[in-house]
GUKE-399621 format. One record per residue (C-alpha): x, y, z; residue number from 1; residue in one letter. Coordinates in steps of 0.02 Angstrom, whole numbers, plus 50000, padded with zeros to 5 digits. Example, Ala and Ser with C-alpha at 12.3 -4.5 7.8 and 13.67 -1.06 7.14 Angstrom:
REM residues 2
{atom {50615, 49775, 50390}, 1, "A"}
{atom {50684, 49947, 50357}, 2, "S"}
This chain:
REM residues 296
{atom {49386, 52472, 49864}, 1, "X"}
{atom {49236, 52358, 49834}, 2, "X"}
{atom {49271, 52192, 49858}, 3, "X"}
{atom {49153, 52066, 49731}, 4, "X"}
{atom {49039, 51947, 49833}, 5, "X"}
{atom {49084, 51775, 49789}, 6, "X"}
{atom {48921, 51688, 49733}, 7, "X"}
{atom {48899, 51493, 49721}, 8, "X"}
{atom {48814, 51428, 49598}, 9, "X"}
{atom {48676, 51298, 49651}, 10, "X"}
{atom {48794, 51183, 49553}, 11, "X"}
{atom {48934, 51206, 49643}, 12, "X"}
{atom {48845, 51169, 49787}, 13, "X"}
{atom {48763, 51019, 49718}, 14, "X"}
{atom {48942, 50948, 49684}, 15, "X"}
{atom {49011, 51005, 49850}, 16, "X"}
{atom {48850, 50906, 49932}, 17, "X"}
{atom {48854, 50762, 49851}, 18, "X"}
{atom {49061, 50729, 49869}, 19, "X"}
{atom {49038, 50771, 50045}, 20, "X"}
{atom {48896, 50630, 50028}, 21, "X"}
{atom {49012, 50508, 49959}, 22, "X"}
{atom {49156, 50542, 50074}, 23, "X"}
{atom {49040, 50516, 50210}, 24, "X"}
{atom {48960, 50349, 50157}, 25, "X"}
{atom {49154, 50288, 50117}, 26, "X"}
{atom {49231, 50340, 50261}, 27, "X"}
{atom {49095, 50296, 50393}, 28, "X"}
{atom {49124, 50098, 50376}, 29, "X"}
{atom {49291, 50135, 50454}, 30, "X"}
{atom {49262, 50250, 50563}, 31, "X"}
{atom {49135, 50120, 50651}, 32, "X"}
{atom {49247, 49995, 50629}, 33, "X"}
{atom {49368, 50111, 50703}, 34, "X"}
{atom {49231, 50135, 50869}, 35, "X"}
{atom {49179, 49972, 50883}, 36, "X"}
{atom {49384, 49931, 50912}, 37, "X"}
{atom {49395, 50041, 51036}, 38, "X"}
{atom {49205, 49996, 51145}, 39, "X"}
{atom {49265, 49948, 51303}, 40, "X"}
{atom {49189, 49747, 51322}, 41, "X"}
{atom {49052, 49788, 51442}, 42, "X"}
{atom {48952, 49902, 51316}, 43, "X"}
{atom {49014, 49807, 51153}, 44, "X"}
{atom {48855, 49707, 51146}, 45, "X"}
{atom {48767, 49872, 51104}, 46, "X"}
{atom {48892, 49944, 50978}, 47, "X"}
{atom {48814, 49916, 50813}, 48, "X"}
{atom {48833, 50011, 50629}, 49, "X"}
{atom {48763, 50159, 50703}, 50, "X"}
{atom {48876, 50193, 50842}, 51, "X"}
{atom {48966, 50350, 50840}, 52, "X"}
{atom {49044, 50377, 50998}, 53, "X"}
{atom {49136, 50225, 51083}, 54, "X"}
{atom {49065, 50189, 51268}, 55, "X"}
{atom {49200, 50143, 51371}, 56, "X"}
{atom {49370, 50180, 51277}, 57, "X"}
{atom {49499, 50063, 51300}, 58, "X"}
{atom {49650, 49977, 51179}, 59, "X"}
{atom {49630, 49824, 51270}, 60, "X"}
{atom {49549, 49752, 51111}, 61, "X"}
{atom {49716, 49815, 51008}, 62, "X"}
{atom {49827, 49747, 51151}, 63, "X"}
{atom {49741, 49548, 51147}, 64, "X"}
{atom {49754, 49575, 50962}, 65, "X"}
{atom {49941, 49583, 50952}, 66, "X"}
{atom {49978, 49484, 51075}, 67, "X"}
{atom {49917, 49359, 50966}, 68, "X"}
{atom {50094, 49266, 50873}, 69, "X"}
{atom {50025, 49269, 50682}, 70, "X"}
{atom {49963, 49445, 50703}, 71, "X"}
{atom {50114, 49527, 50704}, 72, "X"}
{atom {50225, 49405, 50624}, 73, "X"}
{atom {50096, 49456, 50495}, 74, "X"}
{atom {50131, 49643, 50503}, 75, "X"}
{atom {50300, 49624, 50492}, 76, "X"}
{atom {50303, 49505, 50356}, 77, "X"}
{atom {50172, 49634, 50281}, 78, "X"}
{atom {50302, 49755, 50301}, 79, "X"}
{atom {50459, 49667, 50248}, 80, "X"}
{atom {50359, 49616, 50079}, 81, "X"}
{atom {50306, 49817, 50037}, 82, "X"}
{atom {50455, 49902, 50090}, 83, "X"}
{atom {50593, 49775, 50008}, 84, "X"}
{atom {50444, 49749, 49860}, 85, "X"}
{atom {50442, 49939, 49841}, 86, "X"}
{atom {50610, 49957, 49813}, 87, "X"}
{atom {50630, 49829, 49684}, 88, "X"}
{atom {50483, 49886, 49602}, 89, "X"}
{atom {50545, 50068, 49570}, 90, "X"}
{atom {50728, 50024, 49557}, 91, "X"}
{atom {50681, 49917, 49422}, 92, "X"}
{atom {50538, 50001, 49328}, 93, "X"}
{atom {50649, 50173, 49345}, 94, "X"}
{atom {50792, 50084, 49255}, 95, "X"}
{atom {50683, 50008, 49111}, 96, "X"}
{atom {50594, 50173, 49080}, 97, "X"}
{atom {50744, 50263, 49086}, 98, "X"}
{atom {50828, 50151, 48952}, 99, "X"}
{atom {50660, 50154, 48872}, 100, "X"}
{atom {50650, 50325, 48812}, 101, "X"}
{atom {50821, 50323, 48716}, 102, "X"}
{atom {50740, 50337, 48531}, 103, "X"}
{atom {50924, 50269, 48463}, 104, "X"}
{atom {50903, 50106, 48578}, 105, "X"}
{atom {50928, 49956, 48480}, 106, "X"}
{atom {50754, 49851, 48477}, 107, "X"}
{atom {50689, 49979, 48575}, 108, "X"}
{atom {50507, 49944, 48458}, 109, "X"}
{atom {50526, 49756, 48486}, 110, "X"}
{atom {50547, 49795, 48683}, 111, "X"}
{atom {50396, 49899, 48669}, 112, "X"}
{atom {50273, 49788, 48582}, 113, "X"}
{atom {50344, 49660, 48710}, 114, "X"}
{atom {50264, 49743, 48844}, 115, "X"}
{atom {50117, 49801, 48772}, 116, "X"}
{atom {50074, 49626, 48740}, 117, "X"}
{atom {50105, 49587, 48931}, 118, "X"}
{atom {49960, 49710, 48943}, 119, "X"}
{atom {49842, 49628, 48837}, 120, "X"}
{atom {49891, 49462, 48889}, 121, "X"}
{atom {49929, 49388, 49064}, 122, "X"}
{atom {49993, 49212, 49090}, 123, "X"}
{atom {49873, 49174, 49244}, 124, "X"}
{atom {49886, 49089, 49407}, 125, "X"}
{atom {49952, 48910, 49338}, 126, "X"}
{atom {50104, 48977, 49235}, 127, "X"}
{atom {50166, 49101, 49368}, 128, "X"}
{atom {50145, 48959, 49493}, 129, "X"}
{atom {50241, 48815, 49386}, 130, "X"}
{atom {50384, 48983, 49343}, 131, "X"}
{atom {50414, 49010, 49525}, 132, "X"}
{atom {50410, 48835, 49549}, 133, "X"}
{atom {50570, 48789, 49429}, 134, "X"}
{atom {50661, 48957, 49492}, 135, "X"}
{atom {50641, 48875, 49679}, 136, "X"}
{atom {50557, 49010, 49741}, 137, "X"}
{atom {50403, 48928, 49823}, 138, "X"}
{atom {50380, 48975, 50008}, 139, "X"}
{atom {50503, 49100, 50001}, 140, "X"}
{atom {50475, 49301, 49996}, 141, "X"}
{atom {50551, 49318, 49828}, 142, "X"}
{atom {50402, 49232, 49754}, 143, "X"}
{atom {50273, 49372, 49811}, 144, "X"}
{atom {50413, 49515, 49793}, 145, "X"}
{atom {50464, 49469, 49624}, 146, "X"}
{atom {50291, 49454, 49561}, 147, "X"}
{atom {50227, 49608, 49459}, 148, "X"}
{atom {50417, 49682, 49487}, 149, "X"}
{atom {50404, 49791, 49348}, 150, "X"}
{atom {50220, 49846, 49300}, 151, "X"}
{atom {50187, 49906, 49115}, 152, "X"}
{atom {50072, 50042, 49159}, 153, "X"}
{atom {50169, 50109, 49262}, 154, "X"}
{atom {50317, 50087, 49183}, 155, "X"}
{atom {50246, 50206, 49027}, 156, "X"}
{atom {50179, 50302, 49160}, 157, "X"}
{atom {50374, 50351, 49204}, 158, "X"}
{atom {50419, 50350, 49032}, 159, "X"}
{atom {50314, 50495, 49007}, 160, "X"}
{atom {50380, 50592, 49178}, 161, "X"}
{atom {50576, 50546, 49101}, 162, "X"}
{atom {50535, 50604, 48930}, 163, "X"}
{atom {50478, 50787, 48980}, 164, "X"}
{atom {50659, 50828, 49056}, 165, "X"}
{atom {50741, 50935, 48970}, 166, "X"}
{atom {50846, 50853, 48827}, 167, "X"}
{atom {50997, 51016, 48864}, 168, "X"}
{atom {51004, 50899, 49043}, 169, "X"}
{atom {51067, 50738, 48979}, 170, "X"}
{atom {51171, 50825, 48870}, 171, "X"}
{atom {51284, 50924, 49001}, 172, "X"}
{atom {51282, 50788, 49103}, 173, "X"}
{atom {51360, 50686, 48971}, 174, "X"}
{atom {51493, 50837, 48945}, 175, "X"}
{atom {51541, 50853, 49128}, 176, "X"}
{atom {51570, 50640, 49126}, 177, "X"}
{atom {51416, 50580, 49208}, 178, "X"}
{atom {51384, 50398, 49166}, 179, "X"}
{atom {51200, 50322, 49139}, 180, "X"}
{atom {51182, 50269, 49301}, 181, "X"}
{atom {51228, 50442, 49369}, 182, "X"}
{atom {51120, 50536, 49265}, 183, "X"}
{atom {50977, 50430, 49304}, 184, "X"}
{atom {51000, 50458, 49488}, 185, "X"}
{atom {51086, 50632, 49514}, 186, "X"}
{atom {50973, 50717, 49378}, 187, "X"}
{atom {50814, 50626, 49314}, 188, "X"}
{atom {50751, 50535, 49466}, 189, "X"}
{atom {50745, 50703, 49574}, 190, "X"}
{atom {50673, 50804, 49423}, 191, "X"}
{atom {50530, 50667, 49426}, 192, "X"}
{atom {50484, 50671, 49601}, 193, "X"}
{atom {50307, 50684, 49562}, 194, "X"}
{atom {50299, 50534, 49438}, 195, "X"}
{atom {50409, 50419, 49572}, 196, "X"}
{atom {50294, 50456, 49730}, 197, "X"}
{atom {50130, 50430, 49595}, 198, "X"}
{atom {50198, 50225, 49542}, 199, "X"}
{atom {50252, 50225, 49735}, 200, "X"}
{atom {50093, 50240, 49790}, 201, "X"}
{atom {50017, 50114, 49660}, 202, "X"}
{atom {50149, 49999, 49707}, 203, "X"}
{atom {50147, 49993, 49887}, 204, "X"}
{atom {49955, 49985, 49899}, 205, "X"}
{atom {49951, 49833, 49793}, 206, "X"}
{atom {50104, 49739, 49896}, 207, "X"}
{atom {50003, 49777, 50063}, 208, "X"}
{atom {49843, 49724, 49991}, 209, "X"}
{atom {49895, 49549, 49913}, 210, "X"}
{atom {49863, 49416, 49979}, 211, "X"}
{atom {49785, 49274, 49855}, 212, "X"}
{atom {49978, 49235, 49772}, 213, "X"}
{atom {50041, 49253, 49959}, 214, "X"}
{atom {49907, 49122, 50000}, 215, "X"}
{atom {49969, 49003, 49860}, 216, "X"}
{atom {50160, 49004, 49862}, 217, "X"}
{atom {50214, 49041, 50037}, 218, "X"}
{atom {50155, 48893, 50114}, 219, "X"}
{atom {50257, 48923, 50285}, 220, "X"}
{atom {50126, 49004, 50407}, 221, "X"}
{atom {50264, 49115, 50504}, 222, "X"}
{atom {50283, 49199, 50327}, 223, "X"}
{atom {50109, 49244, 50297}, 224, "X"}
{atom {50062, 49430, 50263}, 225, "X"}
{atom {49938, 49518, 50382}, 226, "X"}
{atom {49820, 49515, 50253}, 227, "X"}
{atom {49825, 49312, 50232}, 228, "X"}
{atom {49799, 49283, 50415}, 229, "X"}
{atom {49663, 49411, 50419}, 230, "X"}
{atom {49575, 49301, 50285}, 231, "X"}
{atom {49620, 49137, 50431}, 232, "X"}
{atom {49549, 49244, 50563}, 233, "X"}
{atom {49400, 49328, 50501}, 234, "X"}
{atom {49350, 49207, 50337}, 235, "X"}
{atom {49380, 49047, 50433}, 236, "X"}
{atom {49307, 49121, 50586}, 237, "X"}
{atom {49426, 49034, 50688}, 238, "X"}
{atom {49373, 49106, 50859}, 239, "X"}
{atom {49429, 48979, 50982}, 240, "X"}
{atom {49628, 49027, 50916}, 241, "X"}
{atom {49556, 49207, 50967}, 242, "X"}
{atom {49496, 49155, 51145}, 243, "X"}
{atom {49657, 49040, 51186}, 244, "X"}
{atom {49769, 49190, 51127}, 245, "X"}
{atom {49678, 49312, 51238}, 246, "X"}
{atom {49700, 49208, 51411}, 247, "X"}
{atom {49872, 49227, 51381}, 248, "X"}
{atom {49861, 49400, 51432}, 249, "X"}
{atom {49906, 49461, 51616}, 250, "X"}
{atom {49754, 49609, 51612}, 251, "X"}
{atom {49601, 49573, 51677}, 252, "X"}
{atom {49427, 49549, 51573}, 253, "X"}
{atom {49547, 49499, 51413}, 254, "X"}
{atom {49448, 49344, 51394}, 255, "X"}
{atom {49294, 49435, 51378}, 256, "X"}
{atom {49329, 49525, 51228}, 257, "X"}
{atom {49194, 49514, 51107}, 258, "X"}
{atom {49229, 49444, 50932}, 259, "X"}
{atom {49140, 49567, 50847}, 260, "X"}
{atom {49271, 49705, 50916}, 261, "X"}
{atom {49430, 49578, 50884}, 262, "X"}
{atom {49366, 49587, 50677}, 263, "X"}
{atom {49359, 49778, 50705}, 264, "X"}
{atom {49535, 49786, 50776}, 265, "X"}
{atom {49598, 49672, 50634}, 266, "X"}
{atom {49524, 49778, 50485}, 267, "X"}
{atom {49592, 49943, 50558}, 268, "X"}
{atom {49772, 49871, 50602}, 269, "X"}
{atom {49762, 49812, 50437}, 270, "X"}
{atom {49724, 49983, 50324}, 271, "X"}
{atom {49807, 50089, 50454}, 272, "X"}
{atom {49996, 50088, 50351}, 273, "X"}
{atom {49889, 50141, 50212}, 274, "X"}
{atom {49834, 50295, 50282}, 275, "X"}
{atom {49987, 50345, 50348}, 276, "X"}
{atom {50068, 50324, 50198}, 277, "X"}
{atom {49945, 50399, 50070}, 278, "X"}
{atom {49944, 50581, 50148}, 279, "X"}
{atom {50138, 50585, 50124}, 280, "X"}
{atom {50118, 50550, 49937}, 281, "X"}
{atom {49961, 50646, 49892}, 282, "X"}
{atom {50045, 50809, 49849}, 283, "X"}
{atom {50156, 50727, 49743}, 284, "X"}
{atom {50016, 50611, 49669}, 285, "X"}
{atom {49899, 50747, 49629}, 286, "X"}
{atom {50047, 50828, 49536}, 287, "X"}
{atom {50103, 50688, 49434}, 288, "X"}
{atom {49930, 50626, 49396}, 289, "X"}
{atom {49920, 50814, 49322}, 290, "X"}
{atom {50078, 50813, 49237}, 291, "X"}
{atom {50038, 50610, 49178}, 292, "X"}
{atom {49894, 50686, 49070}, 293, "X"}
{atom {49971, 50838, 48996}, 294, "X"}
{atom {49994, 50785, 48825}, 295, "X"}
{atom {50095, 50918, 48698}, 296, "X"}
């Protein structure tokens, strides 16, 4: 038996190139960020961009770094905000999608148009402020939680996942006694596992990554975000909170940590939940961004 040679075509290879190209360029920004971290402080004055290899490894950057209060009351509060934010965002946006595709739904086109127009049309910065202002929400976690709970797009997003169960589903459930709530959870939730991990990933990106409304309505420092007191720390450039944090540490050299290497740390403390998170979700991303733009 012959087997049949496998030829590329010059462009195949001119795709394969150039995303290898991109991935490159995009990923090397961490990765030096990621080397310059870990430079040990007597070589850190050479690291530069085009370090590749770090001189000297040692986590005694990461260690002065957390042993700095705000930094990881950040991370938890970065934490607390996603996790508790995630749930409310699919418990909620799984609900209204799920009532959402009921075609017999009284004012279901009213509902619709509704949201739509939330599309179009945002309030801005001023009205959400003065809303979470009269529900007494200011400087509390609700405000940043509650914000964006349900997002349209991603709402229809799950509408489209819920409508493509089959319709012979709802109705046995309904003979065997199952009540909304049970169907939704025992039968159309698993069914879209794709579609849930998909608005998952969406939504727990954007909870780690804000940090302008988290700036404006929790005023309380100790409930800052990560990303909020990376914006004090590396924006502000407030180095001398660096230096008095660091001589509170027992090891030796601590105080000579470089700046330069303290940002580094920051940046990949701060994307490293991300991508831990994002290779749990991609099989199930890849499939419901597939299934999301099958359209029969």
């Amino acid at each position: 038996m012959v087997k049949k040679k496998s030829r590329m075509s010059p462009a195949y290879i001119f795709i394969v190139i150039s995303l290898a190209l991109l991935a490159i360029v995009m990923i090397y920004p961490i990765y030096n960020q990621l080397v310059i971290s870990l430079t040990g402080p007597e070589y850190i004055a050479q690291a530069d961009g085009t370090s590749i290899i770090p001189r000297g490894i040692t986590l005694s950057t990461y260690r002065s770094v957390l042993a700095i209060p705000k930094v990881y009351l950040g991370v938890l509060n970065s934490l607390l905000i996603t996790s508790v934010g995630l749930m409310v965002n699919l418990v909620l946006t799984s609900m209204g999608a799920y009532v959402l595709i009921k075609k017999d739904l009284l004012g279901r086109n009213v509902f619709m148009t509704l949201i739509i127009i939330t599309m179009i049309f945002e309030g801005g910065l001023i009205p959400d402020y003065f809303l979470m202002k009269n529900l007494h929400l200011l400087d509390s976690y609700w405000s940043v939680i509650l914000y964006k709970a349900v997002n349209p797009y991603y709402l229809i997003i799950l509408m489209r996942f819920f409508s493509s169960v089959p319709k012979s589903l709802f109705e046995a459930a309904r003979v065997d006694g199952y009540s909304e709530f049970k169907i939704l959870f025992k039968i159309v939730l698993p069914i879209s596992l794709s579609g849930i991990a998909t608005i998952a990933l969406f939504y727990g990106v954007f909870h780690w990554n804000e940090y302008f409304r988290s700036m404006i309505y929790l005023t309380s420092q100790v409930k800052w975000p990560l990303q909020v007191v990376l914006r004090e720390l590396i924006v502000s450039m407030e180095k001398a909170a660096f230096i008095g944090a660091t001589n509170f540490l027992k090891g030796s050299g601590a105080a000579n940590i470089d700046f330069k290497a303290i940002k580094a740390a920051l940046i990949i403390i701060a994307i490293l939940p991300i991508l831990m998170f994002y290779p749990f979700v991609l099989k199930y991303f890849v499939k419901g961004r597939t299934a999301g733009a099958v359209k029969e």
